[in-house]
C-alpha positions in Angstrom: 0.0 0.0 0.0 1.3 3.2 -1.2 0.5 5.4 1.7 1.5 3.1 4.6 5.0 2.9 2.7 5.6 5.7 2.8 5.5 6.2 6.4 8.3 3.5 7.1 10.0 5.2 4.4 9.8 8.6 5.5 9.6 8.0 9.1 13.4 6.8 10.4 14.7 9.5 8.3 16.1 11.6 11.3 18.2 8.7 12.3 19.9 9.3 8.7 21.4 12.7 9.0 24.2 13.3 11.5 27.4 15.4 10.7 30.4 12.6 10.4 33.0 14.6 12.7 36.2 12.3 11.3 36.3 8.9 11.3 35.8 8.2 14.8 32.8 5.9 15.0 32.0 6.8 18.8 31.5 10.7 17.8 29.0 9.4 14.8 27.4 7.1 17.5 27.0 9.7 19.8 25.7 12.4 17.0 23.0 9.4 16.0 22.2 9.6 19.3 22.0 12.9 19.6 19.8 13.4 16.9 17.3 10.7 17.8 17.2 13.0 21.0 15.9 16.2 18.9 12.8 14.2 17.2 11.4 12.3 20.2 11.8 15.4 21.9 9.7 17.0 19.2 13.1 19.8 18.8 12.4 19.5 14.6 13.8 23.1 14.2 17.5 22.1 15.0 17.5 19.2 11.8 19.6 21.8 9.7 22.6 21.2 12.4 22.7 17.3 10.3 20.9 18.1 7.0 22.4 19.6 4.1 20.2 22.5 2.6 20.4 20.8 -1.0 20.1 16.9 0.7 17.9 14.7 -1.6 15.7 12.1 -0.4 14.7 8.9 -2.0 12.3 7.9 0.9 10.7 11.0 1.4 7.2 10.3 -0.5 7.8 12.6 -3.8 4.5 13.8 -4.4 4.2 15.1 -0.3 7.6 16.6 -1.1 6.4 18.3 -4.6 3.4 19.9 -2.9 5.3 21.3 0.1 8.0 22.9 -2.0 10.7 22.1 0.7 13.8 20.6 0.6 16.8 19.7 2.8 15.7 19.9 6.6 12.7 21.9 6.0 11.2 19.0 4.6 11.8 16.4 6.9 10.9 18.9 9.4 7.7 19.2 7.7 7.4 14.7 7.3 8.7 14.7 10.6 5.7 17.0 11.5 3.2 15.3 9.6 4.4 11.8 11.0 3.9 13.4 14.7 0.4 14.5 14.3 -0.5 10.8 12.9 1.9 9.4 15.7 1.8 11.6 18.9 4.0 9.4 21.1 6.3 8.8 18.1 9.5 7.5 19.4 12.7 5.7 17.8 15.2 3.4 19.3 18.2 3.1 18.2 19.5 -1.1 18.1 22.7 -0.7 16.1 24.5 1.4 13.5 28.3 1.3 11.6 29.9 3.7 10.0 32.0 3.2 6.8 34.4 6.0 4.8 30.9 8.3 3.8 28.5 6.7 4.8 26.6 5.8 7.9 23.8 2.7 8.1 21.2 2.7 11.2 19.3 -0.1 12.3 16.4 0.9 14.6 12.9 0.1 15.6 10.1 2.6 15.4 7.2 2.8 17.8 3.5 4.6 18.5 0.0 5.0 18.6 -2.1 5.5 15.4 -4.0 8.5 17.0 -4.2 11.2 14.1 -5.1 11.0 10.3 -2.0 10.6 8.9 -1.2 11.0 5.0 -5.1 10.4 4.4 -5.3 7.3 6.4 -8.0 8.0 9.5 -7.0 6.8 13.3 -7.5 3.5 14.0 -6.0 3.9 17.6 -3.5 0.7 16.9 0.0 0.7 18.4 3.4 -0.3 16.3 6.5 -1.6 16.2 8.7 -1.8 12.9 12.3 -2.2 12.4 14.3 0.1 9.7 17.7 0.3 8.0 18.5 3.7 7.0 21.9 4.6 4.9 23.0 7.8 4.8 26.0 9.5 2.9 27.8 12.7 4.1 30.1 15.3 2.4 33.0 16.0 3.0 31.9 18.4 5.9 30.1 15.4 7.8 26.6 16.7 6.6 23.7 14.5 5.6 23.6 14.9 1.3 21.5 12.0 0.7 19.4 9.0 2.3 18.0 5.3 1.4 15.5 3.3 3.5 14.7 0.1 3.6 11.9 -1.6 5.5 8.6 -4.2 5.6 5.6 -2.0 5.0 3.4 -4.8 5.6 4.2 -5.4 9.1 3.1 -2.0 10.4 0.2 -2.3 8.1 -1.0 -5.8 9.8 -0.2 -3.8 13.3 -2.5 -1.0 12.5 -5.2 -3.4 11.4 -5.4 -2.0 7.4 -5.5 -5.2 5.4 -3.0 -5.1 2.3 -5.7 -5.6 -0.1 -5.8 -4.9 -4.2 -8.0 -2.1 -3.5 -5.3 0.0 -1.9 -4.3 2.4 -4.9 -8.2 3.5 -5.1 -7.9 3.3 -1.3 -4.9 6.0 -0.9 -6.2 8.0 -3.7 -9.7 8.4 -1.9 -7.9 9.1 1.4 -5.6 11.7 0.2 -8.4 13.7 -1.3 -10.4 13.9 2.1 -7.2 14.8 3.6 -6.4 17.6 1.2 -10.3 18.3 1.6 -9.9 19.2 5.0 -6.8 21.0 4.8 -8.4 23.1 1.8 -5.9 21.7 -0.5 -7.8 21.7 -3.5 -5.0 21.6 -6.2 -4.4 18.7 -4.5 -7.5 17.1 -5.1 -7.3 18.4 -8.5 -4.2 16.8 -8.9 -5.8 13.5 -8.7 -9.2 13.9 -11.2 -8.9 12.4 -14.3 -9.2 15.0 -17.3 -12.8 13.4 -18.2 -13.8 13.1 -14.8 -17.6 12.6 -14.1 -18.7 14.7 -10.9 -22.6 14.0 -9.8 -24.4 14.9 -7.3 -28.1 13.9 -6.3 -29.4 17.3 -6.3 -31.3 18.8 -8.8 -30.9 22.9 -9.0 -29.9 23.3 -5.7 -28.6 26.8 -5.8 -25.8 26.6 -8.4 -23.8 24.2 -6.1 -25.9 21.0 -6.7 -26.8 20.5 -9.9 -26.3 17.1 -11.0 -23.2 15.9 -13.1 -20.3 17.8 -13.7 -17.7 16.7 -16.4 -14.2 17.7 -16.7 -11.3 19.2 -14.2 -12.9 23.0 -14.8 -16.7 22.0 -13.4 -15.3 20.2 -10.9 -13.1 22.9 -9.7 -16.2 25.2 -10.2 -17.7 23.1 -7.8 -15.3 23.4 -5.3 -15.3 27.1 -5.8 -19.0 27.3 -5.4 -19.4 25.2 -2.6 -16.8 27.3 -0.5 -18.5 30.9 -1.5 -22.0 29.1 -0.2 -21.3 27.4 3.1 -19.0 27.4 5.8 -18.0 23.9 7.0 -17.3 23.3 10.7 -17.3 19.6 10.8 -16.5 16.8 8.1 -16.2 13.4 9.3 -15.9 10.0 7.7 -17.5 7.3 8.9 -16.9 3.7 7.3 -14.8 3.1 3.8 -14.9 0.2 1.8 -13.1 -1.2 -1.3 -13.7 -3.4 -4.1 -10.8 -3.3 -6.9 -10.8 0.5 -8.0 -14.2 1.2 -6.8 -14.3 3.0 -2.7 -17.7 4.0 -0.9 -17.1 6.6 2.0 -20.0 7.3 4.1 -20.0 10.2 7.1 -21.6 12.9 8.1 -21.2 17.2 7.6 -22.3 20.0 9.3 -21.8 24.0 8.9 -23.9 26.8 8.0 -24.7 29.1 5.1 -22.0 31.9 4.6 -25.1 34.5 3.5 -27.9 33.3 5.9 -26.0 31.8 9.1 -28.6 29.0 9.0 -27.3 25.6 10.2 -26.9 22.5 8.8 -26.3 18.9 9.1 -26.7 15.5 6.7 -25.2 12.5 6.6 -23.6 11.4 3.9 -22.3 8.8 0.8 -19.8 8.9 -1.8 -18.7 6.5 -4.2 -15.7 7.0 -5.8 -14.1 5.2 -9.2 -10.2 5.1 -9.8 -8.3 3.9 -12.7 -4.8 1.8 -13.7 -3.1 5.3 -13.5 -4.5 6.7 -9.5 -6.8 9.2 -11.3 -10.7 9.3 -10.0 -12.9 8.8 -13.5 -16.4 9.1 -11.7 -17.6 10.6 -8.0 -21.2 10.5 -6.9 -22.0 12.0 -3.8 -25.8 11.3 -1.5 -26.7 13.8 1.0 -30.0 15.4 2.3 -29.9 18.6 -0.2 -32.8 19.7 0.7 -30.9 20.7 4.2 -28.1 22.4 2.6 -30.5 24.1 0.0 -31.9 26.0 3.1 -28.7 27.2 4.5 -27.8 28.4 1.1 -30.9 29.6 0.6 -34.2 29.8 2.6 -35.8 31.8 0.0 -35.8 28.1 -2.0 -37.6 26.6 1.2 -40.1 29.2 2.3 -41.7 27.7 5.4 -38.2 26.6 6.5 -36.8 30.6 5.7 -39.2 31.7 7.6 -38.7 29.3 10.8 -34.7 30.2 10.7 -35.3 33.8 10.2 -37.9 33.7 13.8 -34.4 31.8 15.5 -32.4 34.7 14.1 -34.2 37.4 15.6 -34.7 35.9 18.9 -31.0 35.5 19.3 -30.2 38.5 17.9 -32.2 40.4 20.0 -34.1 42.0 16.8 -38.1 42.6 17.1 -38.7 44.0 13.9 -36.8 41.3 12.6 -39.2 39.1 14.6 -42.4 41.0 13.3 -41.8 40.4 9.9 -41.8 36.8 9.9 -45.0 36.6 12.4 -48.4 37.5 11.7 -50.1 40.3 13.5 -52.4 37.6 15.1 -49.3 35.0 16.0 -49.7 32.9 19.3 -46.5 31.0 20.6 -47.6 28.0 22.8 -44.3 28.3 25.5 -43.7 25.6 28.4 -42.8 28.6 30.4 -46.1 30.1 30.2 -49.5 28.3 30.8 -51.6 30.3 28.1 -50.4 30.8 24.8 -49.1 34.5 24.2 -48.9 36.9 21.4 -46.2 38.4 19.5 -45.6 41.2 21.8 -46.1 39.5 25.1 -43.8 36.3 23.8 -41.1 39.4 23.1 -41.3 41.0 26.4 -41.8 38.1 28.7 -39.8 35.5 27.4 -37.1 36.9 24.8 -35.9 40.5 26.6 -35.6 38.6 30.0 -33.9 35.5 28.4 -31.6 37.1 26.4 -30.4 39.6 29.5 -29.4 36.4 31.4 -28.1 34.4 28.8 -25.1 35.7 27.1 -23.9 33.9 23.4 -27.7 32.6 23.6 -27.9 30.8 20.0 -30.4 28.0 18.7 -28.9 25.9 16.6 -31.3 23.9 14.1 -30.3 20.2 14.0 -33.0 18.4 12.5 -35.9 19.9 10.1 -38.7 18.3 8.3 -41.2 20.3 6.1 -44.9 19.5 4.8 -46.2 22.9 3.1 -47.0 25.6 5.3 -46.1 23.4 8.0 -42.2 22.9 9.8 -41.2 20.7 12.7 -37.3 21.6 13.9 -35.2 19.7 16.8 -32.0 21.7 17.9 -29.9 23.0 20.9 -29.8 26.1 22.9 -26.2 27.2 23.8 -25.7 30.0 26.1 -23.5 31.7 29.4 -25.7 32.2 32.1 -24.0 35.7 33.7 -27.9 37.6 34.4 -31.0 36.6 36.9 -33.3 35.0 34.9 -36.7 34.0 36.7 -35.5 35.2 40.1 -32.3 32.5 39.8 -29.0 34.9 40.1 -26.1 34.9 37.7 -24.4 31.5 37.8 -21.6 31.6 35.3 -22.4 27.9 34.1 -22.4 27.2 30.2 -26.2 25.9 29.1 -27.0 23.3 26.5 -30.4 22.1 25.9 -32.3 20.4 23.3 -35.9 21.7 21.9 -38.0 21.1 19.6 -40.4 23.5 17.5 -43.8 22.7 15.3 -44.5 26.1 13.3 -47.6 26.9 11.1 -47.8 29.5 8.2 -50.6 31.4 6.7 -50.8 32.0 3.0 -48.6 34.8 3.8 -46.0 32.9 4.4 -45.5 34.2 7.9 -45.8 32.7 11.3 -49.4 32.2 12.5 -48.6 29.4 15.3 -45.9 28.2 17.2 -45.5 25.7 19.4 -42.3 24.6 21.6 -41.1 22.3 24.3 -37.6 21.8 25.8 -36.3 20.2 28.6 -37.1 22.7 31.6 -36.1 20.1 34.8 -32.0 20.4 32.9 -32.5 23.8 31.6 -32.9 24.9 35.0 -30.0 22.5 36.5 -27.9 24.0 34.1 -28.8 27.3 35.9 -27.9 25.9 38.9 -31.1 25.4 40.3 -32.8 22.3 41.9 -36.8 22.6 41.4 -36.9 18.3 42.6 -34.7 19.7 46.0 -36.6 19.6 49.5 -37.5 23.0 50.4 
């Protein structure tokens, strides 16, 4: 597997480069040594003490060391870097090295706990234990110019539980591009489309984002364009991957918001994924609830929905006309916190002016939301700082989190007619620190 390679490759490259001071073998032990020193104590910005500025290396993976555009000890700083976040306890033992006229070999074993996403390739929370023989040749200074590794790939791939199947080309491919995904690489990602590339989504005019199938490098970098100018993506996880021959499906879930409206989102998601002979994705189709990410780009699409957001907007926003435009002049809200159902202006004075006081931050974010017409159910959270007295409990300075759910009703208006809402009062008021079940 290409990707696991590379990280035996690239990983015991530290042991590599170390000055030769002479021909004394106990100085180049003791400089090994040394150096082993700087990287498990995470002290990457002293490599150019033992790398040439003009060293090549044949282990480093070339296409991570074409897209940084280092060289020399910058980039094994960088590997080194890379290797850390994958690896956080990271550490390498030296067992035995010689040293011969320019040239130095190491033999070591390599250690640590697959806790990161490393080149692509998600945490699986696996420990391992590889051994390595590095060569390195030095100038005539006793600087490292060049490196070789050698090493069994398969071992650490067995230890980290990623079975060496005939999928793995399509496999690394499909990983790298959710790496470079997150990391907003996206020449990287376009790096690895095929020039014919067939890009469809299972939307159907959402916005101009999803819109069905895409062909060629341009639409799908169009894509990528669009889909960053429309939402902002807080969370992109990937569940479960599997692989048959060139073909991956990826499924996970996203969440963000719309960059124009602030209105939330969230959808699980599926992507398949086709990759040919040459590591270049030919066809992508991608599943995912449109409908919720056509809202946060544009309510206007969904009016029932728009109008629902627009009412959570305004109460945490502190803005009544806001508020008023999106209810009719003969709304009722039916409230937990009050036993008759009150109008507009009542709802604004005796539950949102009071609420918002006390609760700093307060924001309602929309989790879940379902639409029939006229007619919207939403589940969501309420976040918040309590710092104000809110129904005679003082200022408590905890953080609040509770869940709700909403049921809203339009008229032909398209504004709010009804409204009704329940949340978990016994933890809401916990959270506040009070105790209503306590013994008085």
């Amino acid at each position: 597997m290409k990707t696991i390679h590379f990280i035996f490759v690239a990983a015991f490259i530290a042991c590599l480069y170390m000055p030769l001071l002479g021909q004394n073998p106990a100085q180049n032990r003791a400089k090994l040594q040394a150096l082993y020193g700087l990287i498990n104590n995470r002290q990457l910005s002293e490599l150019a003490d033992y790398i040439s500025p003009d060293a090549v290396d044949h282990a480093i993976p070339a296409d991570f060391a074409a897209q940084s555009g280092l060289k020399g000890p910058e980039l094994l700083a960088a590997f080194m870097e890379e290797l850390i976040m994958g690896f956080p306890d990271l550490k390498i033992t030296p067992i035995r090295f010689v040293a011969e006229g320019d040239y130095v070999m190491c033999y070591l074993a390599m250690s640590g706990t697959h806790e990161g996403t490393f080149m692509g390739i998600p945490p699986t929370g696996n420990t391992f234990m590889v051994y390595d023989v590095d060569i390195v040749r030095y100038d005539g200074k006793g600087t490292g110019v060049e490196h070789w590794a050698v090493q069994d790939g398969s071992q650490m791939m067995a230890q980290l539980g990623i079975a060496p199947e005939n999928g793995n080309r399509a496999r690394d491919v499909v990983q790298q591009i959710y790496a470079d995904f997150g990391q907003g690489n996206i020449a990287g990602i376009e790096a690895r489309l095929d020039e014919a590339v067939a890009w469809t989504d299972a939307g159907s005019g959402v916005a101009d984002l999803y819109i069905g199938t895409r062909k060629g490098k341009a639409a799908v970098l169009d894509f990528f364009e669009k889909l960053g100018h429309h939402l902002d993506i807080t969370r992109f996880d990937l569940y479960d991957m599997l692989v048959d021959g060139n073909k991956v499906a990826v499924t996970g879930h996203i969440t963000g918001k719309g960059r124009a409206t602030g209105v939330d989102f969230a959808s699980d998601w599926a992507m398949t994924w086709e990759i040919n002979d040459v590591g270049k994705v030919t066809r992508h189709h991608l599943y995912l609830d449109t409908d919720q990410l056509g809202r946060a780009i544009d309510p206007a699409a969904y009016p029932a929905a728009g109008a629902a957001y627009a009412f959570l907007r305004a109460m945490d926003q502190g803005d009544m006309q806001a508020l008023y435009a999106v209810t009719s002049p003969d709304f009722v809200i039916y409230h937990p916190n009050h036993p008759q159902p009150l109008d507009r202006q009542t709802f604004w004075q005796q539950q949102v002016v009071p609420t918002n006081a006390a609760i700093s931050g307060i924001h309602h974010e929309v989790k879940e939301v379902c639409v029939s017409g006229n007619k919207v159910s939403m589940v969501g959270v309420v976040t918040g700082t309590h710092t104000g007295d809110l129904m005679g409990i003082p200022a408590s300075g905890n953080d609040i989190q509770t869940d709700w759910i909403a049921y809203v009703t339009l008229n032909d208006e398209g504004r709010i007619e009804e409204l009704h809402v329940q949340f978990n009062q016994l933890a809401f008021l916990s959270q506040l620190g009070a105790n209503p079940l306590a013994k008085k």
